[in-house]
C-alpha positions, 0 to 999 in steps of 0.5 A: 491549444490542443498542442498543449496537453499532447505533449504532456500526456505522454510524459505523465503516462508512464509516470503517473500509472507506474508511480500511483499503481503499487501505492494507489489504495486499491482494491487489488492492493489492500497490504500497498503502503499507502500514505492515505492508509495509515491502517493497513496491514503492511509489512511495514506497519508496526501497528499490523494485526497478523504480528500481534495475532501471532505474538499473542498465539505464541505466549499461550503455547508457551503458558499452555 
């Protein structure tokens, strides 16, 4: 029985830590592309709110 988790161990160790830590929403990682935060200001969220920020800026210099 204690043969049975030591072999896996190992095998999930790399894979588990490596594959979770830049997608895992974590408090060190507030912008990871997280697929339980759909919310997060990510480069590849089209929803983002630094863009829209940036857009709206832009259209009052230019109205200014």
């Amino acid at each position: 029985m204690p043969f049975t988790p030591l072999p896996l161990c190992p095998s999930l160790r790399p894979f588990n830590p490596s594959s979770l830590r830049p997608f895992a929403p974590s408090p060190l990682h507030p912008f990871a592309p997280s697929p339980l935060h759909p919310f997060t200001p990510s480069p590849l969220c089209p929803y983002s709110s630094p863009p829209l920020q940036q857009q709206a800026v832009e259209h009052d210099g230019d109205a200014a």
